[in-house]
Backbone as CSV, one residue per row, in Angstrom:
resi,resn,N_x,N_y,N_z,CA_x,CA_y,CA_z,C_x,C_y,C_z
1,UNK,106.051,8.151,117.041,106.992,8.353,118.139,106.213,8.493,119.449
2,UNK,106.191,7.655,120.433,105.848,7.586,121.731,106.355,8.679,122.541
3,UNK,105.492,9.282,123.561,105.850,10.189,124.314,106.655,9.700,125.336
4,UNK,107.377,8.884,125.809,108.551,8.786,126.299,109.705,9.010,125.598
5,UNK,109.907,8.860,124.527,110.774,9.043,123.952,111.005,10.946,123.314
6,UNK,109.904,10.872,123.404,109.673,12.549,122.694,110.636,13.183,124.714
7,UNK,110.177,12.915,125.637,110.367,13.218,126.716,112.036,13.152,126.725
8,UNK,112.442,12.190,126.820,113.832,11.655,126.529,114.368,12.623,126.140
9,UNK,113.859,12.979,124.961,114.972,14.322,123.647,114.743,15.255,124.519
10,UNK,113.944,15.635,125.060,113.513,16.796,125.229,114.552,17.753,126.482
11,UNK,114.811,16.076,127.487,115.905,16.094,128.601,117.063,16.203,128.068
12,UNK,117.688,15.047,126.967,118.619,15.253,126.486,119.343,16.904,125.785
13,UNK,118.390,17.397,125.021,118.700,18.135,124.937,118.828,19.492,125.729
14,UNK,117.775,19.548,126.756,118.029,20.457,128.040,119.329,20.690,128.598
15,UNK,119.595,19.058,129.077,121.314,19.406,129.299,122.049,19.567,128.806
16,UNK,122.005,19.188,127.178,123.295,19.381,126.128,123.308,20.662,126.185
17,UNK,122.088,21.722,126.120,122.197,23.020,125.830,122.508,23.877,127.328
18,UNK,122.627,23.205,128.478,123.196,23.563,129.663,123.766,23.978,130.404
19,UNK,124.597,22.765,129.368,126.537,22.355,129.949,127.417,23.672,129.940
20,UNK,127.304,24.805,128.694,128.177,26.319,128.737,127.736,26.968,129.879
21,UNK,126.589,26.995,130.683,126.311,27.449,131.860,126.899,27.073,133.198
22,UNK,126.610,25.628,133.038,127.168,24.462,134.033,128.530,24.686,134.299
23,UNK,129.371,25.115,132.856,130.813,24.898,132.924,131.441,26.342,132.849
24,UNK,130.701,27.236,132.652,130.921,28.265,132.749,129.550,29.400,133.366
25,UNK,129.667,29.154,135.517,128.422,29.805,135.367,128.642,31.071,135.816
26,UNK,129.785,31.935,135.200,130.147,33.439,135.135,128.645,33.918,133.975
27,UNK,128.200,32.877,133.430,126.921,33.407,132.783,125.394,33.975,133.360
28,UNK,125.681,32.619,134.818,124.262,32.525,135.443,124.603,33.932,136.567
29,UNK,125.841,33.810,136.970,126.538,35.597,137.758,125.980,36.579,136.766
30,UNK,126.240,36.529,135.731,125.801,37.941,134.658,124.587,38.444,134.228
31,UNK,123.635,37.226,134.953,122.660,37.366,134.520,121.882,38.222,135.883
32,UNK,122.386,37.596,137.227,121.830,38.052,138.207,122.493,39.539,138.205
33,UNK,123.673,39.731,137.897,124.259,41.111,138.340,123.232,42.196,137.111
34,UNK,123.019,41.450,136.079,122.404,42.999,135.125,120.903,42.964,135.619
35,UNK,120.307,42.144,136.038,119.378,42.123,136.159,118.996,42.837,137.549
36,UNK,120.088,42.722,138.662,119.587,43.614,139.985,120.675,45.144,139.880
37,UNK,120.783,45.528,138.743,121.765,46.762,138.095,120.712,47.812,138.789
38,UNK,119.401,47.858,138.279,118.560,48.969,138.841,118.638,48.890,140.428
39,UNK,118.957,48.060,141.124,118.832,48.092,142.422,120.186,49.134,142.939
40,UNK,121.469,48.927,142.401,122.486,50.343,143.013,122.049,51.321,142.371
41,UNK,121.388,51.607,141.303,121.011,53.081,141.430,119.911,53.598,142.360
42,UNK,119.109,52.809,142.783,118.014,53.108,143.720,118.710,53.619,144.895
43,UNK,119.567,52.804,145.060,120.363,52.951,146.604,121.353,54.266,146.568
44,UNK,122.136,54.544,145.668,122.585,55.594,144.965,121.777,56.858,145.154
45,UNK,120.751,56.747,144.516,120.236,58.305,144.273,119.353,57.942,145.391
46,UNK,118.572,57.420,146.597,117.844,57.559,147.593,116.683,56.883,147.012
47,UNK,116.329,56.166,146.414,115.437,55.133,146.212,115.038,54.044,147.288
48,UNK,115.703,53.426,148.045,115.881,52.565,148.891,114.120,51.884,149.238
49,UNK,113.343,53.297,149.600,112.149,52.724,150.159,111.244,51.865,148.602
50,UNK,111.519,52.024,147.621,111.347,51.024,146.335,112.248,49.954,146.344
51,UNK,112.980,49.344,147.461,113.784,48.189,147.234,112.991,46.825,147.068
52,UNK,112.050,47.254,147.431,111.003,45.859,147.466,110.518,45.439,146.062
53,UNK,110.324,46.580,145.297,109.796,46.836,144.119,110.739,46.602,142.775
54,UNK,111.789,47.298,143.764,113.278,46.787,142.790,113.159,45.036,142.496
55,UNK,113.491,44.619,143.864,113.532,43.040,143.884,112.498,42.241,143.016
56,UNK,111.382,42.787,143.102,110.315,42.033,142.365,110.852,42.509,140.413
57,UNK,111.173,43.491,140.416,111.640,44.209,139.201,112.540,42.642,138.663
58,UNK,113.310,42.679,139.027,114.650,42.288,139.122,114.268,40.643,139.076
59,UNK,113.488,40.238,139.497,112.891,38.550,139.117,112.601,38.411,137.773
60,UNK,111.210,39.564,137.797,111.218,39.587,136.690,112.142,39.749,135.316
61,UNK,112.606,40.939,135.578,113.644,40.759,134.381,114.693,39.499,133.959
62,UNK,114.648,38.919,135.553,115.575,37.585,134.683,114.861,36.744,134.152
63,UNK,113.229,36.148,134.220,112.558,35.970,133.420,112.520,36.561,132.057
64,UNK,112.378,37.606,131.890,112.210,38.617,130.607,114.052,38.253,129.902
65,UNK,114.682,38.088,130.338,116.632,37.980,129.648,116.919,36.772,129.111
66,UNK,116.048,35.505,130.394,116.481,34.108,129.961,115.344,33.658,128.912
67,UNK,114.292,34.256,128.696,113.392,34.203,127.541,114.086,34.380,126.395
68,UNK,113.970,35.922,126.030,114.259,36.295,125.324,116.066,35.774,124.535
69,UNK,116.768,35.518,125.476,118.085,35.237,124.683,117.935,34.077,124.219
70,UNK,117.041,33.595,124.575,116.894,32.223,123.798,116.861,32.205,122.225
71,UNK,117.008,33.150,121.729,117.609,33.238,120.003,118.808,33.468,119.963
72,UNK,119.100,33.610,120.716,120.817,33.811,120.942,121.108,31.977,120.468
73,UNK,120.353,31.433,121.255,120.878,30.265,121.751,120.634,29.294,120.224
74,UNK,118.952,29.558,119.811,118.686,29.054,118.263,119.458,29.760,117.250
75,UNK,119.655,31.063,117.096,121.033,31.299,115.864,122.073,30.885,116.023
76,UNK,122.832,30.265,117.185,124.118,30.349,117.420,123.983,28.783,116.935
77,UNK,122.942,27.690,117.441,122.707,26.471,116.991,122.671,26.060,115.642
78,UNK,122.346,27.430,115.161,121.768,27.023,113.734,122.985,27.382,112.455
79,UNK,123.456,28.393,113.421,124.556,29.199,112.075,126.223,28.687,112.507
80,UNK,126.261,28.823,113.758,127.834,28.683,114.139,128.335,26.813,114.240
81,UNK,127.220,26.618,115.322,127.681,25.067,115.480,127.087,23.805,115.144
82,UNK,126.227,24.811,114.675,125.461,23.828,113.280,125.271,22.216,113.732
83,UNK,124.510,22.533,115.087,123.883,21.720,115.748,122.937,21.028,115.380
84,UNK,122.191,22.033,115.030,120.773,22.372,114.558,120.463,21.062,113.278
85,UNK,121.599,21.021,112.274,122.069,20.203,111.583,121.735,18.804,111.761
86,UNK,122.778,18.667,112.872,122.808,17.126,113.506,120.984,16.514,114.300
87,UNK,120.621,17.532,114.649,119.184,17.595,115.127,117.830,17.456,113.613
88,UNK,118.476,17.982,112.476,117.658,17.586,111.390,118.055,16.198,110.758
89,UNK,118.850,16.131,110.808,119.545,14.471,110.274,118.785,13.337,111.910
90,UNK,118.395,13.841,112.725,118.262,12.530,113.682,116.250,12.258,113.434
91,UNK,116.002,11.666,114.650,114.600,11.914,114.675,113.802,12.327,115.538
92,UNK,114.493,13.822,115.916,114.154,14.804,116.680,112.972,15.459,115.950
93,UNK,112.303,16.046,116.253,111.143,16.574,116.425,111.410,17.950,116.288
94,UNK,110.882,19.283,115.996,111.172,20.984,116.404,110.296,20.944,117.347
95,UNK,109.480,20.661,117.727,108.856,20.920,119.295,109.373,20.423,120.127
96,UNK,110.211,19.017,119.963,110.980,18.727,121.256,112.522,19.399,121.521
97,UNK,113.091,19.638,120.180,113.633,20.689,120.391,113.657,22.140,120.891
98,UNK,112.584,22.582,120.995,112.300,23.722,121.193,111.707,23.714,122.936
99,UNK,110.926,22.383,123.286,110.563,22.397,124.647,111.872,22.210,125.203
100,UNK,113.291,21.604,124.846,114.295,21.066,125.139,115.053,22.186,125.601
101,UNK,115.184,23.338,124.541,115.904,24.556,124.836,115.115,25.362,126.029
102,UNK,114.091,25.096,126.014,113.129,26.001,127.096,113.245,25.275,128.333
103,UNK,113.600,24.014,128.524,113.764,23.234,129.456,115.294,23.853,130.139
104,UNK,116.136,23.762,129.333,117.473,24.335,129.983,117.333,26.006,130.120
105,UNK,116.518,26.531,129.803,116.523,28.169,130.890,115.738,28.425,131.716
106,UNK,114.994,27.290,132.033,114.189,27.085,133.083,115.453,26.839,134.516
107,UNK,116.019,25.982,134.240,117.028,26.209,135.185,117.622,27.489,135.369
108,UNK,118.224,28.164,134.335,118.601,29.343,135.217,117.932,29.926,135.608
109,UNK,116.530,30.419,135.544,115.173,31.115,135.830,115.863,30.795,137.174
110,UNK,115.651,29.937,137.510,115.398,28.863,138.786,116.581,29.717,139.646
111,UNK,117.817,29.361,138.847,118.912,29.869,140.208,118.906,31.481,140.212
112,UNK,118.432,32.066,139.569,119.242,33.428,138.991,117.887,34.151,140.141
113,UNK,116.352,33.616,140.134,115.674,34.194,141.097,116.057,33.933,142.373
114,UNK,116.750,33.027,142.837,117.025,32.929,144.475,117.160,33.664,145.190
115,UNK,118.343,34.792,145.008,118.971,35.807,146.151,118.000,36.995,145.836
116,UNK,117.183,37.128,144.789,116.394,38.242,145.177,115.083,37.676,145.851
117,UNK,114.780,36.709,145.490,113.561,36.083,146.458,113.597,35.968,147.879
118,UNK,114.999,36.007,148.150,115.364,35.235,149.224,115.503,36.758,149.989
119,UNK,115.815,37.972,149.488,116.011,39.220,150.376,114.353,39.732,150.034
120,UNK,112.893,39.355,149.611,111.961,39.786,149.160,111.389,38.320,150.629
121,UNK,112.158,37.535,151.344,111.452,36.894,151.952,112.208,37.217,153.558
122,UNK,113.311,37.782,153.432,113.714,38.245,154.642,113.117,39.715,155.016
123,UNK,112.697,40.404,154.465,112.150,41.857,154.232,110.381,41.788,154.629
124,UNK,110.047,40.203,154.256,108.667,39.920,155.236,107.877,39.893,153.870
125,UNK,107.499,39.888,152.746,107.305,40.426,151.918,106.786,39.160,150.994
126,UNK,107.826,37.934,150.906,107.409,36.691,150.281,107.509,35.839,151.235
127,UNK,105.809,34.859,151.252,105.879,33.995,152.089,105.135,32.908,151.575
128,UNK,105.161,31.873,152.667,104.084,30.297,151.497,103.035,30.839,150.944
129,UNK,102.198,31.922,151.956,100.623,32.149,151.079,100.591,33.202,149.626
130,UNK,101.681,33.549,149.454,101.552,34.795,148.403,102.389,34.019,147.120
131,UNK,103.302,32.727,147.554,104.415,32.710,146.548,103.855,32.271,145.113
132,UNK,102.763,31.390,145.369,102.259,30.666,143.861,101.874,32.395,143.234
133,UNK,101.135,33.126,144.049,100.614,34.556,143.004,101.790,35.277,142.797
134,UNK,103.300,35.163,143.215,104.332,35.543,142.621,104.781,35.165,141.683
135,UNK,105.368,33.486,141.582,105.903,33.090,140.884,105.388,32.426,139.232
136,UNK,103.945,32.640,139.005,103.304,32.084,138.540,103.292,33.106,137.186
137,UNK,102.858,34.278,138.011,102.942,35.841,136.463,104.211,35.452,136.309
138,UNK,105.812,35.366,136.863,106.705,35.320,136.430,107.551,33.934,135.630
139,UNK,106.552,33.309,135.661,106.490,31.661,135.423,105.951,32.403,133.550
140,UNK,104.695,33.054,133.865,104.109,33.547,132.295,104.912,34.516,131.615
141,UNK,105.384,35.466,132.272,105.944,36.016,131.662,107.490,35.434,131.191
142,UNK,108.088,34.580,131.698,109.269,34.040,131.198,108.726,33.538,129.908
143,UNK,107.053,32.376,129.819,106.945,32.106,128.619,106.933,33.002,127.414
144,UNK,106.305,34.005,127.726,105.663,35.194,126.469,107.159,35.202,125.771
145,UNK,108.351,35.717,126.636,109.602,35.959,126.481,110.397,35.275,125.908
146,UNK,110.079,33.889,126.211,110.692,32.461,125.399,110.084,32.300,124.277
147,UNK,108.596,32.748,123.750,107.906,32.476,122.561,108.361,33.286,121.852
148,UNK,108.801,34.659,122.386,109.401,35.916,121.060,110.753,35.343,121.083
149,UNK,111.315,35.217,121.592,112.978,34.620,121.836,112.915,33.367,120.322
150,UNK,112.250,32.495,120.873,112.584,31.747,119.417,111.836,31.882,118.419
151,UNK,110.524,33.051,118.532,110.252,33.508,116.881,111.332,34.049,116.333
152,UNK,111.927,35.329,116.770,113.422,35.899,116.405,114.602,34.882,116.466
153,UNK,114.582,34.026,117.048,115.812,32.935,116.582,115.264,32.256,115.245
154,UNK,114.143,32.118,115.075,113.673,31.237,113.552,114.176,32.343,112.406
155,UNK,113.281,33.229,112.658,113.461,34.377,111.588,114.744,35.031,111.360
156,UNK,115.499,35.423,111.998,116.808,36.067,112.094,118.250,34.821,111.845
157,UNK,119.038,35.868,110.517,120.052,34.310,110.359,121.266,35.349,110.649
158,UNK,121.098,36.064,111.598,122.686,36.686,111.876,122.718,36.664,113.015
159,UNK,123.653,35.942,114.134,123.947,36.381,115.082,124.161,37.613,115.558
160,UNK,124.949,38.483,115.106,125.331,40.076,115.411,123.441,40.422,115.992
161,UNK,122.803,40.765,114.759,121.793,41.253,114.649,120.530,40.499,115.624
162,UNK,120.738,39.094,115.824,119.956,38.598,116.712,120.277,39.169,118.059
163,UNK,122.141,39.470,118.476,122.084,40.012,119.704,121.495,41.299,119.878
164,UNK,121.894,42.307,118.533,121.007,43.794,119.003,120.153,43.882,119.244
165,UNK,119.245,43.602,118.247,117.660,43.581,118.574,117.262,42.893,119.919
166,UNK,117.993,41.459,120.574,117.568,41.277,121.494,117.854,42.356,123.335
167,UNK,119.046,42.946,122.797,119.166,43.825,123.819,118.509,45.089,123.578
168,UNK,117.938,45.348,122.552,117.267,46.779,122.057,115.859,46.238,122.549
169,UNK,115.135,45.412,122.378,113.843,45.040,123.252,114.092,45.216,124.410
170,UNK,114.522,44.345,125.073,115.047,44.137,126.678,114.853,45.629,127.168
171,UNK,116.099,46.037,126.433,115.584,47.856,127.266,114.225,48.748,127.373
172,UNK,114.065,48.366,126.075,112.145,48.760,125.680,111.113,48.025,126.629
173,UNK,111.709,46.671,127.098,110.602,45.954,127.792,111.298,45.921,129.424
174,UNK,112.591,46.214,129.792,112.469,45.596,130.718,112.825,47.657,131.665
175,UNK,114.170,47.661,131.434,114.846,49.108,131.916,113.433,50.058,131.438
176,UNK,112.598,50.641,130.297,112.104,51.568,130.690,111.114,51.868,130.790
177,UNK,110.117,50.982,130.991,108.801,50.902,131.444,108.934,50.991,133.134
178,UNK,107.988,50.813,133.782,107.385,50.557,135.305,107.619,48.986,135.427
179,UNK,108.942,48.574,135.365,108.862,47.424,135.750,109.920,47.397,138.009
180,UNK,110.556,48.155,137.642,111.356,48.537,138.708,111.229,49.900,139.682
181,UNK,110.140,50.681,138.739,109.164,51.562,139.306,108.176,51.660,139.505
182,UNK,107.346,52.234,140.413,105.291,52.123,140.073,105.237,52.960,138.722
183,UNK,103.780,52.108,138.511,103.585,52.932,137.396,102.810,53.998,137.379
184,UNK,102.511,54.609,138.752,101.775,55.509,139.051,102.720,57.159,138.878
185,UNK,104.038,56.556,138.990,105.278,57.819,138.087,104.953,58.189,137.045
186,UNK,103.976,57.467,136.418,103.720,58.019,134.668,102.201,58.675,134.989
187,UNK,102.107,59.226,133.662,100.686,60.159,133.315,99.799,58.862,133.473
188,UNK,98.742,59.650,134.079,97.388,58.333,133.540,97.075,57.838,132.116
189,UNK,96.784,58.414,131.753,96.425,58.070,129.875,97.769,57.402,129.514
190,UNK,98.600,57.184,130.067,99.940,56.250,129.367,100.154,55.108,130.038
191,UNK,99.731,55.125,131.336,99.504,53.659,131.612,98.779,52.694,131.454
192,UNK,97.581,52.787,130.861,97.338,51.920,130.095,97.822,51.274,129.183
193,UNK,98.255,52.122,128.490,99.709,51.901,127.487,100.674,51.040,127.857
194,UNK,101.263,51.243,128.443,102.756,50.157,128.736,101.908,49.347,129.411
195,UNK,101.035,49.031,130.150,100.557,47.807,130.724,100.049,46.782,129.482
196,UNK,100.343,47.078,128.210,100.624,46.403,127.068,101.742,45.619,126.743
197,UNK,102.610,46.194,127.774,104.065,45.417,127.423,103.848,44.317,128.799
198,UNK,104.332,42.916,128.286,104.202,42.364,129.191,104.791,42.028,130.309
199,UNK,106.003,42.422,130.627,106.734,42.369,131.529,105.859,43.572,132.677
200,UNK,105.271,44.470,132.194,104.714,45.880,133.036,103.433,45.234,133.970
201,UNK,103.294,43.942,132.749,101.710,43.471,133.201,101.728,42.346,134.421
202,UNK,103.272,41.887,134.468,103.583,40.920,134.790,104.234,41.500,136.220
203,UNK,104.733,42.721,136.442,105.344,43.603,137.396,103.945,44.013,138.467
204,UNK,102.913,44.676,137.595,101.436,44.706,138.150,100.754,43.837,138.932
205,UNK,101.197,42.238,138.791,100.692,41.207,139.323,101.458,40.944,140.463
206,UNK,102.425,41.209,140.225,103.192,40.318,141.427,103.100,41.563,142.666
207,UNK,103.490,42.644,141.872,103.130,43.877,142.820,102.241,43.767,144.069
208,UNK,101.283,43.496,143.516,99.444,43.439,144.165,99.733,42.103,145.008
209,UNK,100.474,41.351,144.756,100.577,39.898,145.146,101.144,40.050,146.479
210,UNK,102.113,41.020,146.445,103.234,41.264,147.316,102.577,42.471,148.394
211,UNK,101.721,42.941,148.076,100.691,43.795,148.558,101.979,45.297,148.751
212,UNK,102.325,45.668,147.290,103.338,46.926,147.594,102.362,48.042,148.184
213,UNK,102.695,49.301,148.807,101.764,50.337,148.681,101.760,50.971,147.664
214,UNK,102.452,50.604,146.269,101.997,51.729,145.084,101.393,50.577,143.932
215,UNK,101.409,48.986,144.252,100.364,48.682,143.391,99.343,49.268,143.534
216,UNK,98.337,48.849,141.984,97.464,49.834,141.518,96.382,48.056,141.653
217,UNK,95.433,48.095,142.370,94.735,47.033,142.153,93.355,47.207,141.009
218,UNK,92.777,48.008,140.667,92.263,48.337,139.335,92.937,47.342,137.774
219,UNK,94.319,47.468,138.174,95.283,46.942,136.653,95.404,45.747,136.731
220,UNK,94.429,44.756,137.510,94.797,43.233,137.910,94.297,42.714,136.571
221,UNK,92.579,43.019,136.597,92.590,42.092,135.354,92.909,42.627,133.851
222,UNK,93.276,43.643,133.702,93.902,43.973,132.577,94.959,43.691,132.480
223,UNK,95.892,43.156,133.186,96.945,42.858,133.352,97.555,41.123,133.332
224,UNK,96.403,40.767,133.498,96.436,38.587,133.633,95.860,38.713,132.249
225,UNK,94.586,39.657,131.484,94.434,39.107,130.215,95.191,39.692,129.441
226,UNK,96.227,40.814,129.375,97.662,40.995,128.665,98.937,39.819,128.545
227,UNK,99.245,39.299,130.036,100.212,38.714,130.431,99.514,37.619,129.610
228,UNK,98.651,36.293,129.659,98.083,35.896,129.392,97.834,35.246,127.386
229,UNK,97.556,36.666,127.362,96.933,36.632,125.877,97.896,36.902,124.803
230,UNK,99.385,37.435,125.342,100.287,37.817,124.751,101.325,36.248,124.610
231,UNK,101.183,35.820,125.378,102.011,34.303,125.383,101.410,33.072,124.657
232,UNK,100.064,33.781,124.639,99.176,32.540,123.632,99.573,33.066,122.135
233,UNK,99.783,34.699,121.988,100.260,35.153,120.571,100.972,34.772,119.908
234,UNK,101.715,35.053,121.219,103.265,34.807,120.624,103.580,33.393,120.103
235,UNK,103.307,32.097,121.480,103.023,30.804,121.252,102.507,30.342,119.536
236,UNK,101.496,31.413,119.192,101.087,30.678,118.104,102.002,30.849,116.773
237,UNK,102.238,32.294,116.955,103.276,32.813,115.660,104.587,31.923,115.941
238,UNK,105.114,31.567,116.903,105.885,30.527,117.067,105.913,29.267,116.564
239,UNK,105.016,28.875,117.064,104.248,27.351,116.178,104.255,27.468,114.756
240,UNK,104.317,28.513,114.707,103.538,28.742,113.050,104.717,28.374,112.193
241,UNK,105.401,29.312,113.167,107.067,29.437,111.982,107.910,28.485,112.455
242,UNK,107.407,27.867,113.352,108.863,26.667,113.750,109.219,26.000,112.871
243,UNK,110.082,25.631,112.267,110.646,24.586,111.021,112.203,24.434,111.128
244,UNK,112.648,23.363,110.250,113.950,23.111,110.868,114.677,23.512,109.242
245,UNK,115.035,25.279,110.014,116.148,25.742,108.982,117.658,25.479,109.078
246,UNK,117.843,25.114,107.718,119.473,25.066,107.470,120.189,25.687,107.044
247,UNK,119.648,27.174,106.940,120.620,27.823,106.373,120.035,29.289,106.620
């Protein structure tokens, strides 16, 4: 099979898996509203001077949501509409399937960061020289997020249970770490710690990028070989287990 054609599927299926967004984008709204949720409580309880931090928070996490639900998207393919099916009967590929599905949440990545980028560039904050060292950790960290997203869509054959666990991470990785706070709020001896989780590592980068006053510039390179080394992990245990289940 020629790589044009591998390319082909890969589009094709981007948009097939799209179109519920396209046609319904009360999804791509839901995604931006939970994701800038930490921003009214900031404003709420007197947070405000972290709004900057919020915003960068808040990119990130829609990176970290449109990753990760991406087993939403492989169980629901595999068990309900038994797509997945029609994709083993053709001469589709699981990697072009799988770049295919990653291809269509790349788009929402895309729209769902705008209005916080866009108040992180009126605020003075994002500009041409800083944006590649913004968007780039959040470019990685969407992957790490997309590689666990469809290890747990391979492994997991229940929808119900694919959604808990995926919102029971999310909170673990996104709401209660230092992703929407410094992490200089926590004890020393524990930040090292969560700068294990990669979204924290990925919050660290852009931080410093954005030149906040409570990034920690010490946590840079511990933080690119976390972000980094965790997406090559994940990537591989992914690879490993990709196969085209039917049941």
């Amino acid at each position: 099979m020629n790589l044009r054609r591998v390319f082909e599927q890969i589009l094709v299926i981007g948009w097939m898996n799209s179109l519920p967004m396209l046609r319904q984008p009360v999804q791509l709204i839901s995604l931006v509203v939970f994701a800038g949720l930490p921003l009214f409580y900031m404003w709420a309880l007197g947070g405000m001077h972290l709004i900057s931090m919020g915003l960068a928070g808040a990119m990130i996490s829609v990176a970290a949501f449109s990753g990760m639900f991406v087993s939403q998207d492989i169980i629901f393919n595999r068990i309900w509409t038994k797509f997945q099916d029609i994709m083993v009967a053709s001469p589709v590929r699981p990697l072009a399937y799988l770049l295919g599905i990653a291809f269509s949440n790349v788009v929402s990545v895309g729209f769902a960061i705008i209005p916080y980028s866009a108040l992180l560039v009126l605020q003075g904050k994002l500009n041409p020289a800083n944006a590649a060292s913004v968007l780039i950790p959040i470019f990685i960290c969407y992957l790490s997020n997309l590689m666990l997203g469809f290890f747990l869509g391979t492994v997991i054959n229940d929808v119900k249970t694919g959604n808990s666990l995926g919102n029971i991470l999310l909170l673990a990785m996104v709401y209660l770490p230092p992703v929407y706070y410094p992490i200089t709020s926590l004890p020393e001896p524990l930040r090292v710690v969560v700068l294990i989780i990669p979204t924290v590592s990925a919050a660290q980068i852009v931080n410093n990028a954005l030149d906040m006053p409570t990034a920690v510039k010490e946590y840079l390179p511990i933080s690119w070989s976390i972000l980094v080394l965790s997406t090559i992990i994940l990537a591989f245990l992914t690879m490993k287990n990709i196969r085209w289940r039917e049941k």
